[in-house]
KEDOGU-881219 format. One line per 10 residues: their letters; for each residue x, y, z of C-alpha. Coordinates in steps of 0.2 Angstrom, whole numbers. Example, Ala and Ser with C-alpha at 12.3 -4.5 7.8 and 13.67 -1.06 7.14 Angstrom:
<rs>
as	62/-22/39 | 68/-5/36
</rs>
This chain:
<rs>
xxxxxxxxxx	148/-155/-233 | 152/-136/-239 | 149/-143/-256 | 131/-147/-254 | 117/-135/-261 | 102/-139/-257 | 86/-128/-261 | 75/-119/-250 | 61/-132/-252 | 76/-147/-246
xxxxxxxxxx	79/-136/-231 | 62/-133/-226 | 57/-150/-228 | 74/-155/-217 | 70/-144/-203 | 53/-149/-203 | 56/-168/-203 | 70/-163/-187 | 55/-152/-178 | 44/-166/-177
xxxxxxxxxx	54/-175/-168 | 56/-178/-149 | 66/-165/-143 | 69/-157/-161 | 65/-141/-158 | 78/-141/-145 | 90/-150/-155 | 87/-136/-170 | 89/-121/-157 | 106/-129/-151
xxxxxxxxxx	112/-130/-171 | 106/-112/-171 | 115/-106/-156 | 131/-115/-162 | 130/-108/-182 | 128/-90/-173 | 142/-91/-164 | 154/-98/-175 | 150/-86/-187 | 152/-72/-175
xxxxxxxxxx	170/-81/-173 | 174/-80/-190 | 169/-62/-193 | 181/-58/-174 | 194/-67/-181 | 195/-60/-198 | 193/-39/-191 | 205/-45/-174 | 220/-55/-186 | 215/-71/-174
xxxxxxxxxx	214/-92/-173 | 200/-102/-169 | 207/-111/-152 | 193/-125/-154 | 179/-126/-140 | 171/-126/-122 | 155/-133/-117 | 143/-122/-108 | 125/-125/-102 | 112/-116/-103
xxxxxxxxxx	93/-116/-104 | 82/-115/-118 | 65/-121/-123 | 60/-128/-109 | 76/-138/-109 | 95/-138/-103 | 105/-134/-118 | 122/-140/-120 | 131/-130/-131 | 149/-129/-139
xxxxxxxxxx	155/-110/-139 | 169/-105/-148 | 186/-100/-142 | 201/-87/-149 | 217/-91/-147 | 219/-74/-139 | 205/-79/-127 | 196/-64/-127 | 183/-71/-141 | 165/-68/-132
xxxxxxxxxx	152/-71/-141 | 137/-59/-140 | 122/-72/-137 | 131/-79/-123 | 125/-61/-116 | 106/-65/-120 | 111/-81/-112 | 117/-75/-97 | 101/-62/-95 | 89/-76/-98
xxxxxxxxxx	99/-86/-84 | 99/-73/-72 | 81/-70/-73 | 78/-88/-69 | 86/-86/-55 | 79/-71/-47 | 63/-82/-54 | 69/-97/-42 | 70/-86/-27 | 54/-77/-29
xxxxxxxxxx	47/-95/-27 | 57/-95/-12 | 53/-80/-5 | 36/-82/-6 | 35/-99/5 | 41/-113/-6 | 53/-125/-1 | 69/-127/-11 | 63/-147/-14 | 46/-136/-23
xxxxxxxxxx	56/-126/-31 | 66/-139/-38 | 48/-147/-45 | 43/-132/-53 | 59/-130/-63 | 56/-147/-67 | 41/-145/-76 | 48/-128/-83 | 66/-135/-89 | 65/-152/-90
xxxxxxxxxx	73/-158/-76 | 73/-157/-58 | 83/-149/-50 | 89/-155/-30 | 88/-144/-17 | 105/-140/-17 | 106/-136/-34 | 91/-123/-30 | 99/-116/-16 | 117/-113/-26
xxxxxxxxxx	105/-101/-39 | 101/-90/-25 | 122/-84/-23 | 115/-68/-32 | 100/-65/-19 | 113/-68/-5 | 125/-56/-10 | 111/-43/-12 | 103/-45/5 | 120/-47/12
xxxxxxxxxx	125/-29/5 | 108/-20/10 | 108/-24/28 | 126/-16/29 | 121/-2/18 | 127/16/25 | 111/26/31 | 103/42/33 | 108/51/48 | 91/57/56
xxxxxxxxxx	76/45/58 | 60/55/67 | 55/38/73 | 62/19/74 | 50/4/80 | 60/-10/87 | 56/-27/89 | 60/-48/90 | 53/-62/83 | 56/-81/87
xxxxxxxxxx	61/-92/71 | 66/-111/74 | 83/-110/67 | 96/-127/68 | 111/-124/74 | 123/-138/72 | 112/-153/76 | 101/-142/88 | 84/-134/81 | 78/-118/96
xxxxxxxxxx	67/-102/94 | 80/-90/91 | 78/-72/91 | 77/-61/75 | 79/-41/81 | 72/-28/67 | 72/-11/67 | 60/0/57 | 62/18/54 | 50/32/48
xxxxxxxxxx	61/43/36 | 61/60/35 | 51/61/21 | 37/50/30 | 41/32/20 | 45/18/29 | 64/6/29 | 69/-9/38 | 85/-3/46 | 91/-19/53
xxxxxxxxxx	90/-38/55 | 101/-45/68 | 103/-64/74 | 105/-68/94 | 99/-83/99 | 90/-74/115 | 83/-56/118 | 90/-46/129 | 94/-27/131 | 111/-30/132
xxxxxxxxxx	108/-34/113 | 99/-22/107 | 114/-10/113 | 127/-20/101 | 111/-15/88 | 110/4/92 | 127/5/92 | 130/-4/74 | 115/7/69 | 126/22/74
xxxxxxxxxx	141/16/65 | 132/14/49 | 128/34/49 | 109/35/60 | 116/51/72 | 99/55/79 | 78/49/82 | 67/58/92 | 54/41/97 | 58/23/99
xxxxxxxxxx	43/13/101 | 46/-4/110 | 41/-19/115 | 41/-19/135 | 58/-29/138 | 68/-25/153 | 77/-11/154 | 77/-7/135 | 74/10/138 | 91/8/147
xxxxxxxxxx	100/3/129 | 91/15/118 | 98/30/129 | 115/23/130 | 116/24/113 | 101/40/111 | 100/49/123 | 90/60/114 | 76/48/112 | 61/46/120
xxxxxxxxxx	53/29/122 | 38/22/121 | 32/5/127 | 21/-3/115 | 3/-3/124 | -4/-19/114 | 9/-29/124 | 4/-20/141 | -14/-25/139 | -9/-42/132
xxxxxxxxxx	2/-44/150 | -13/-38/161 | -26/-49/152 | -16/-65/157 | -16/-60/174 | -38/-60/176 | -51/-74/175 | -60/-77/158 | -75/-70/165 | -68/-52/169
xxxxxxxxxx	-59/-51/154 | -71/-40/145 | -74/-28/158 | -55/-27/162 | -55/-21/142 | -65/-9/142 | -56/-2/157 | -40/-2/147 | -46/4/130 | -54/21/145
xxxxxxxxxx	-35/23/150 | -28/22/135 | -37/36/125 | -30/42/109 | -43/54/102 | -43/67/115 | -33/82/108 | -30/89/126 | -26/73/135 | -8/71/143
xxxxxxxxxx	3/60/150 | 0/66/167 | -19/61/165 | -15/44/157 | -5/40/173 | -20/45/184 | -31/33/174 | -19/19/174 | -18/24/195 | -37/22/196
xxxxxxxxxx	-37/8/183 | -22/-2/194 | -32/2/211 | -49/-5/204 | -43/-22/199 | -28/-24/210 | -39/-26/224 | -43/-44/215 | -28/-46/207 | -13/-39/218
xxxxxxxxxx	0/-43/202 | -11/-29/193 | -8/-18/209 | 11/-17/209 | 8/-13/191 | 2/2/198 | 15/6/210 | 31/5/195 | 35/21/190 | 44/11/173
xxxxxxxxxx	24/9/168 | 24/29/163 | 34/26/147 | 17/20/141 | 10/37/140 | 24/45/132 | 13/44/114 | 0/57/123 | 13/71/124 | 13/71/102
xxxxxxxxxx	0/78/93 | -16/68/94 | -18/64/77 | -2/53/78 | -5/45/92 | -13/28/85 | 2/27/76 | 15/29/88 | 8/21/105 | 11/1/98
xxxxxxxxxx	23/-8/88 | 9/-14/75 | 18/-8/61 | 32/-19/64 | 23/-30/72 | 14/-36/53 | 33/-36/47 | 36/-51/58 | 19/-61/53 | 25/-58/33
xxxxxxxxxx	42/-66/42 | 32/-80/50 | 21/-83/35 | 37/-84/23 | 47/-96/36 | 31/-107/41 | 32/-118/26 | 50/-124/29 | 49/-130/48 | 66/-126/56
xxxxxxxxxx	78/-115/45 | 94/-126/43 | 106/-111/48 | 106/-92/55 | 111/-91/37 | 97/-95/27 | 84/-87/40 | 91/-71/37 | 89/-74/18 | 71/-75/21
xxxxxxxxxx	69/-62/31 | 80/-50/22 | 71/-53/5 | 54/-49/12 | 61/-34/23 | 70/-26/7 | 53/-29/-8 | 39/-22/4 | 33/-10/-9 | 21/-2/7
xxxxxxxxxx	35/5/14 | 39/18/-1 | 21/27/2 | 21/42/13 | 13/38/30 | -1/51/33 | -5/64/46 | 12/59/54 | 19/79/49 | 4/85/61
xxxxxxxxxx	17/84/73 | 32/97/69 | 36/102/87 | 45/84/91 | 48/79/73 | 60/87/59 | 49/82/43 | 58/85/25 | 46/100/16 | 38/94/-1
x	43/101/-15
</rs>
């Protein structure tokens, strides 16, 4: 074959002829792929004083297709050739392609289609879910990543994902900690796995938290589990706490008829000011006394509300500056974290494992690009909060 000369016209028309073909493109990239790197060989060989050792088959993509190539080998075995680098590049991008489509909501059976109609062939779902190796080791790595020793302010918080255990699917609780940065942006500092909330847990939390370099925070703003105050000042004494006034009112609006709903409300919205710059706690606590009076009298449960000095960690937002306050007195920020978890997971049904949840969850905690913005008006308050000067 060597021997042959053909003219550029012959091998025009050959290649064309092979193009038209079904599959000939692919068939021609192959032949190109191969030709490059057994001239590469050649060229090692001859600078390196080496052997050909013959070949290995590796596959890759290409075209639309799954190419099967034959890469060259040294006898040495350090022969690599350079467009196996290109290669690898292209194959990694599919991948962080693959779990994108993941990420986003689709199923690994979906996933699979899409590749399909991209590549050619469809791929099963556990095919699919053996490209996202990369994805785990990355999530894997940033929720034990070491972290900055002073957070002004952390918002804690648990959501319920259907996750299978074994041959068992249950609600199972997914704890996350968000933290205001000295600098005003925003990081998840934690996702941890129990299969219930308790406050007991969210000590073992605090306490990892500490280990992985978080020394101080000023605020915590909670949900209104028992005693969790309890396990932030086990951990932080330091801190001050406060109990997220969205669940409070949710918890007293259960407690009334549909027709005094309203007017129960607009009660709560008049105890629960946040605009008033010379308000305090001490006043919210006698507007949540009067509040408490006024309708326990028909609902006794809201009574005893009144009578639980635990209630006053409610007001501890009117004791910072009152341009922060709607910021600080509910856990809404981290709150719309858990519906981007809910929306990402509510596709798939029950997660298969603890495992794959905290994939998801990792994956949409680490690429919210909101989070690298500077929160406004938070530095109005620099007697409670060390904020970093801008430069």
């Amino acid at each position: 074959m060597k021997n042959l000369n053909f003219t550029q016209g012959q091998i025009n028309e050959i290649l064309v002829e092979i193009s038209e073909k079904e599959e000939g493109l692919d068939l021609l990239l192959k032949h190109a792929l191969d030709a490059l790197m057994r001239g590469e060989r050649e060229e090692y060989n001859a600078s390196m004083h080496d052997a050909s050792n013959g070949y290995r088959p590796r596959k890759t993509y290409g075209h639309g297709k799954m190419l099967e190539l034959r890469v060259p080998r040294a006898r040495n075995g350090s022969f690599y050739p350079l467009i196996l680098g290109l290669l690898r590049d292209q194959e990694e991008e599919a991948r962080k392609v693959a779990f994108t489509l993941y990420g986003a909501g689709m199923t690994t059976e979906q996933v699979g289609e899409v590749f399909g109609d991209l590549y050619g062939k469809e791929y099963s779902p556990s095919q699919v879910s053996r490209m996202f190796d990369y994805a785990r080791k990355d999530v894997a790595e940033w929720l034990l990543r070491p972290l900055e020793s002073y957070y002004p302010v952390l918002y804690i918080d648990a959501t319920f994902i259907p996750t299978r255990r074994e041959d068992h699917v249950s609600k199972e609780a997914y704890y996350t900690i968000l933290g205001v940065r000295a600098d005003r942006t925003r990081e998840v500092l934690a996702i941890v796995n129990f299969p219930t909330e308790s406050a007991s847990a969210w000590v073992d939390i605090f306490t990892e938290l500490r280990n992985r370099g978080v020394e101080s925070t000023n605020l915590v703003v909670s949900d209104s589990l028992t005693a969790v105050e309890d396990s932030v000042w086990r951990v932080y004494p330091e801190a001050e706490v406060q109990l997220c006034v969205v669940h409070l009112e949710r918890n007293v609006q259960k407690r009334v008829k549909p027709a005094d709903k309203e007017a129960v409300g607009e009660d709560f919205r008049e105890v629960f000011r946040t605009d008033d710059r010379f308000d305090d706690p001490a006043q919210g606590w006698e507007r949540w006394q009067w509040f408490t009076e006024k309708w326990g009298k028909k609902y006794p449960s809201i009574k005893s509300m009144g009578e639980n000095a635990r209630y006053k960690l409610h007001f501890t937002y009117l004791g910072f500056d009152y341009r922060i306050r709607p910021m600080i007195y509910t856990t809404n920020w981290i709150e719309r974290l858990n519906k981007d978890y809910k929306r990402t997971t509510r596709m798939r049904g029950a997660l298969p494992n603890p495992e794959a949840t905290m994939l998801l969850l990792g994956h949409v905690a680490m690429t919210r690009k909101a989070y690298l913005r500077k929160v406004p008006k938070l530095n109005h308050e620099t007697r409670k909060f060390a904020w970093q000067e801008e430069g």
